[in-house]
Each structure stands twice: as C-alpha cells, then as structure tokens.
N, C-alpha and C positions, 0 to 999 in steps of 0.2 A: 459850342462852336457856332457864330453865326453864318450863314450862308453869301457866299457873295455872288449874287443872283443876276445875269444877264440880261438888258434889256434891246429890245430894236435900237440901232445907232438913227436911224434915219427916221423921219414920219414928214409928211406933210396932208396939211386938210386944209381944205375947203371946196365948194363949189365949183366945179369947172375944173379941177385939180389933175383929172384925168387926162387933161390936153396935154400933160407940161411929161406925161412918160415918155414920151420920146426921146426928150433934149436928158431926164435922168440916166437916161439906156446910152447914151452917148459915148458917156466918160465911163464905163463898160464894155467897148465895142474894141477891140484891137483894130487897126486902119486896115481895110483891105479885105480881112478874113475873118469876117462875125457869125455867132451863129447864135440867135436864142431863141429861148421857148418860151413860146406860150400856150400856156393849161388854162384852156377856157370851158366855163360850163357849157354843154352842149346845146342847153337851152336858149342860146344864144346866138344858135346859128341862122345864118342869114338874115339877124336882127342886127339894128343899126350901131350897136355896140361890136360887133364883129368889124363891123367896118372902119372903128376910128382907133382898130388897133394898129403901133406903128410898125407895122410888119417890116423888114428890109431884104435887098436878097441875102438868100441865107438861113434864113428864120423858119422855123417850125411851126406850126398853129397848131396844137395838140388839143382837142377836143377830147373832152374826161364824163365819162359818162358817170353821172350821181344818183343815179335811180338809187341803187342800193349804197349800204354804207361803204366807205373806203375797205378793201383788204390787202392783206400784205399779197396774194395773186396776184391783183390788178395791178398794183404799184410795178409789179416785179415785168408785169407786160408793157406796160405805161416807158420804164428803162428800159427794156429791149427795142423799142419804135424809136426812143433817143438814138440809143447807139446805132442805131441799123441806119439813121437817117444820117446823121453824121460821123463823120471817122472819128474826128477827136471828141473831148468832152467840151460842152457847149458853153457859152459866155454868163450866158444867162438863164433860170427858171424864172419865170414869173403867171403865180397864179389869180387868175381872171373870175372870181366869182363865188360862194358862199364858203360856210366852213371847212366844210368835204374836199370843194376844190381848190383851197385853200393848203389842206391837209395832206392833198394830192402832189401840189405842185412843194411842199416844203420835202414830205419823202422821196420822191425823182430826185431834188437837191444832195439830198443825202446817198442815197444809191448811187451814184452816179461817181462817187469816188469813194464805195465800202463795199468791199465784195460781199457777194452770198444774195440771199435772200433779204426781203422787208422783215421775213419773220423772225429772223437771229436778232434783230434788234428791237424787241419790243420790252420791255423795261428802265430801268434807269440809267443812263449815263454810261450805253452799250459801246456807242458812237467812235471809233478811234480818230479819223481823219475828219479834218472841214468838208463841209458841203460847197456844193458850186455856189455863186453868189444866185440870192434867188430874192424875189420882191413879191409882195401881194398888193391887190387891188380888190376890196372885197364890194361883191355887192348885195350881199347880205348883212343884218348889224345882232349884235348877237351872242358869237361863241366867244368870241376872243379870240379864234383862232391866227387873227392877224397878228399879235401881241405874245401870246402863246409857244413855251419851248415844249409841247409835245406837239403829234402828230397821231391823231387816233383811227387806229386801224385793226380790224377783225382779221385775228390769226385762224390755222388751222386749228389752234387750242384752247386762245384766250382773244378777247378784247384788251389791249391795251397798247397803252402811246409808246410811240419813241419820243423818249424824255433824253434832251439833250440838249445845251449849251448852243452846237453845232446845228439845232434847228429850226433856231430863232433867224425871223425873214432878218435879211439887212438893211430895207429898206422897206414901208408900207406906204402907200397913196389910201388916202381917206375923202372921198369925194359924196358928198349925202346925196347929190344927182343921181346917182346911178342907182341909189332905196327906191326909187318910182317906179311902181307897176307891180311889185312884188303882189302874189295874192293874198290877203287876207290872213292865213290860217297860218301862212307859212312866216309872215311877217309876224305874228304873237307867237307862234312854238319858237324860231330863233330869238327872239328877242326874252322869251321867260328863260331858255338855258342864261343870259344876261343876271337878270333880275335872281334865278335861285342860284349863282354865282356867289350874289353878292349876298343873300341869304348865308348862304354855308360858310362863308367864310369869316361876316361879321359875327356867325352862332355857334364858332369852331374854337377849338381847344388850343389853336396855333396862331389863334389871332395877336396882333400885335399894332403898334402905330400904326407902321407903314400900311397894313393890310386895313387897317380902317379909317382910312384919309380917303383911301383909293373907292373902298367898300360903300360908305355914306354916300360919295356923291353920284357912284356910280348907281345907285340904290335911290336916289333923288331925282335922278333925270329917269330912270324907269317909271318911276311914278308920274312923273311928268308927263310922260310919253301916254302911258296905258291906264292911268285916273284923269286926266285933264286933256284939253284941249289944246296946241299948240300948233303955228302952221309954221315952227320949222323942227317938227317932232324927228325928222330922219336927220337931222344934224346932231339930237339931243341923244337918237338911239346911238347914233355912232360913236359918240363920246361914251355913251354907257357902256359900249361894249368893249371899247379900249383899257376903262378906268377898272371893268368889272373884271375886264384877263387880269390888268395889274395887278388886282386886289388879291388873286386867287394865288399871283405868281410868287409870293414872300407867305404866303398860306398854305392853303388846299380848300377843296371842297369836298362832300361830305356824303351822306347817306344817299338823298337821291343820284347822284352821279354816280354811287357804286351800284345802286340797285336798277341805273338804268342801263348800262353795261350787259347785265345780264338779258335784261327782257333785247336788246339790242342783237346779242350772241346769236340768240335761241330762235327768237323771231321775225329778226331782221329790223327792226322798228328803227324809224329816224330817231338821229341824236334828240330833237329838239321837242319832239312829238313826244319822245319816249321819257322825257326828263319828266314834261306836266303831267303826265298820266300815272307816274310815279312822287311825282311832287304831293300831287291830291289825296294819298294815302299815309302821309309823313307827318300828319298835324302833331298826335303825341309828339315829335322832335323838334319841329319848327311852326308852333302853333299861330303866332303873327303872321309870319310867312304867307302859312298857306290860307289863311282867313283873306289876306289881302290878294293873293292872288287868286282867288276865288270870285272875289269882286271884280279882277280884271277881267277872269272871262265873262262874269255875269255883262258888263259893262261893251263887252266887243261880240258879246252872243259866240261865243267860243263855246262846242260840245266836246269834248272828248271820247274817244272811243271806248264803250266796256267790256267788260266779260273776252279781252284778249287773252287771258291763258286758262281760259274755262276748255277742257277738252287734253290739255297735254297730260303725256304718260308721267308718270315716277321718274324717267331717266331721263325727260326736260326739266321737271322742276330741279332736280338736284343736280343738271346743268348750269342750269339760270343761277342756283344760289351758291355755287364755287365759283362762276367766273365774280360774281357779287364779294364774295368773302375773301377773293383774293386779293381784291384791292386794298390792303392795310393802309397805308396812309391815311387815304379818305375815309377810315372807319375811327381810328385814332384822334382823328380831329375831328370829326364827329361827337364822338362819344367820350374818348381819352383813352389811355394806356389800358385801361380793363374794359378794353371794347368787346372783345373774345368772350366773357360774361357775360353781357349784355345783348350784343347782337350774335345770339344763338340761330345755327342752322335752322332748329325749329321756328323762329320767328322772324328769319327773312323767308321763310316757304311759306308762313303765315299770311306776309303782306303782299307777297307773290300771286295767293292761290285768292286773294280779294281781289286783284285785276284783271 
C-alpha cells in the first residue's frame, strides 16, 4: 500500500518575504475579534526582528524559551498561557524561529484542540482532531522542521515526535534575510541535521524516486553551501533544508537520528550538535557521508565535543540505548527488516560508550 503523504498547501520564498506576513494573517483574522500567536525564539527579544512582527490588538507574542530541547512539560505550559490569555481558541499559531521553535509552535497548534497532555501523543498518527491553523517562519535552515509532519519532543519516557497529518504547518514564509547573524557553530550543527537527512535517506532501505529527486539536490546545495564558496549560501541552505525534509517525508532517516535521540534523552544535547557528534562515529554505515562531512568541519574549523558519555552509570547507558532502539522505523531503513540482528543492544552501547 502506498502512502498518500501530506505536504505544506502554502510556501512562499524569497528575500524580504517576511514583510508580506501580515497581509497573509489577514484572510485568517475574523473582522473584529482576532487573536493570534506568536511563538518567537526568545533570542530575539528586543532585537529588530521582534519589532516587524505584525502584532494587532488581540495578539499574543509568546516568547519560547529553547535553551533546552522541546518537552511535552513545556508544551503542556506554553497551552495553559494560551488559554489563560484568551477565552476562546486563537485564529492563529505562528512560529518565529529555528527548529525547536518551530516544533514549539506546530504542538500548541495541536493541543489546543486535543485534550490531555503532549505526552499521550507521542507516536504515530495519535492525533484525532485538526490543529488550529498554524504557519512558520524559520530563521534557522536545517531541520526541516518547517516542511516536517512530526514534532519532536522529550517525554517523561521517551523522545519522540508527534507524527501526524494534522501537524503539518499550512502555511511556511521562507525568507534567507533572516539566516544573517546566526553564530557560526550553530549555523553548521543545523544545517548537517540537512545534509545527514539527505545521507540517510538516499543510503536507506525505503528509498525510492520521489525520496531521491528531493535527496540529490537537497544533498547538492549542502555541498554548495559547506564545500564552496557562494554569496547567496543562505538562500541555497534554505532550499536544502525544504528539499532535505521532502526527501525524508516519503522515506525516513536512519541510524544517526535514532542514536541521537538517545544521547538527546539522557543528556539533553541539541538536535543538531547531537546528530554530528553522532554522525562521526557511523562511518562503517555511511562511509562517504561521514568522510565528506568530515571535510566540512575540517573546512569551517568545526570541533566537536568528546568524551560526552565517558562517566555515566550502567542505567544511563541502557537508557540511551532503548530510547535508540525504540525507534523502528529509522532502524529498518537503516539497516532493513533484520535490523534487530544487526543492530544488537551490545553494539549501540558499543558506539555510545566511544562518545
């Protein structure tokens, strides 16, 4: 049975693209009585991007703190400040800033009309009701998370998304204006979750056309971006990071995303940080891959952190390696149907206990 797989209905890109959210929020706004949110990274407060939001009366400005990764907690507090602020359910989510906040503002969408907790829906296709209409505006380039039907978020039990139909944005603004200023470290960790996207997905067992139309070129303008020299690299990243969710979205991705999930659980590590540092121990599986991305941090003076799980007990590591092994999918297309074989308990604690 093939999949009939949901995509964003809306997108628009270009430079300057951020000006025109207002007049979008319009034809969203009931006459009279509007209310919408916006989930902006906090890192942006009382910076000049705070200021050309189109705020109206009525409106929210929800400030999402990203220090740490998303969890279904925070989510669950993030819905209470909604509802407490306004009576009814709001017109609009729209989130203001990298993956996280991204992830942020598409689960408020979804709580917001599904009782319970974040954490009741963390697997696949939990969702019963639509979400409030919700948009994103990322200004990081990278996860895919604009493009992306999950939502990943740290339970009390496990890391994983809410994967669902209903959590796909309705609309995304792509504007490469707003990649300026990013620091350094944080622009090359989001952008390799991009790049070993498209790794895993063109070296996966689930691969198919459509996942490597999307995969090659997304996987071409990475190269562009992080081997070459280009001065409209933040237009090239952005498109990679669109084309790199597409790819992953009729796929999956693969070993390092399940094995960063864990170091993620256990010790809080960013999505993006967490994937390279995990990428660099995957050569056996993705030996091009990681040779070339090896070269990119040689090439951007990129270090990586070591010796992160040198010190945990027995009952971290066999932490880390069942939130990892829970992930089926991404092991299956990894590896294929006799992944359970292959990737034995003992040697995801193996690659663990090297980091």
């Amino acid at each position: 049975m093939y999949r009939n797989f949901k995509i964003v209905p809306k997108i628009i890109f270009g430079r300057g693209a951020f000006n025109q959210l207002g007049d979008i929020l319009k034809a969203k706004r009931p006459s009279g009585n509007s209310c919408m949110v916006f989930v902006l990274d906090r890192v942006f407060t009382g910076k000049t991007l705070e200021g050309r939001i189109p705020l109206e009366k009525g409106d929210l400005l929800l400030y999402a703190n990203v220090d740490d990764e998303p969890t279904t907690t925070y989510v669950d507090e993030l819905v209470a400040q909604v509802r407490a602020f306004s009576p009814r359910v709001p017109d609009g989510i729209i989130g203001i800033g990298g993956g996280s906040t991204m992830d942020l503002a598409k689960a408020i969408s979804l709580m917001l009309t599904n009782p319970g907790s974040a954490a009741d829906y963390q697997g696949w296709d939990l969702i019963k009701n639509p979400a409030v209409y919700h948009a994103a505006v990322p200004t990081l380039a990278g996860t895919g998370a604009e493009i992306s039907r999950t939502t990943v978020l740290t339970g009390p039990d496990k890391k994983l998304g809410i994967n669902s139909d209903y959590t796909l944005f309705d609309q995304i603004l792509l504007d490469p204006e707003l990649l300026a200023g990013v620091p350094k470290d944080q622009w090359f960790y989001t952008g390799m979750d991009c790049y070993i996207h498209d790794v895993e997905s063109l070296n996966g067992t689930f691969l198919n056309e459509f996942s490597r139309a999307y995969g090659e070129k997304s996987l071409d303008l990475c190269r562009q971006v992080y081997l070459e020299d280009h001065p409209d690299k933040d237009d090239k990243l952005m498109m990679a990071s669109y084309f790199g969710g597409m790819s992953i979205a009729y796929s999956q991705v693969g070993a390092c995303h399940a094995l960063s999930y864990g170091l993620a659980f256990v010790l809080g590590i960013h999505h993006g940080i967490g994937c390279c540092i995990t990428f660099d121990y995957l050569d056996e599986i993705y030996p091009e891959g990681v040779r070339e991305f090896r070269e990119m941090m040689a090439k951007h003076s990129i270090n990586l952190p070591q010796n992160i799980t040198r010190g945990l007990d027995d009952a971290a590591m066999e932490t880390m390696t069942t939130v990892a092994l829970n992930l089926a999918p991404l092991w299956e297309n990894c590896l294929g149907k006799d992944w359970k074989n292959i990737m034995t308990r003992e040697r995801v604690r193996e690659l663990y206990s090297r980091m």
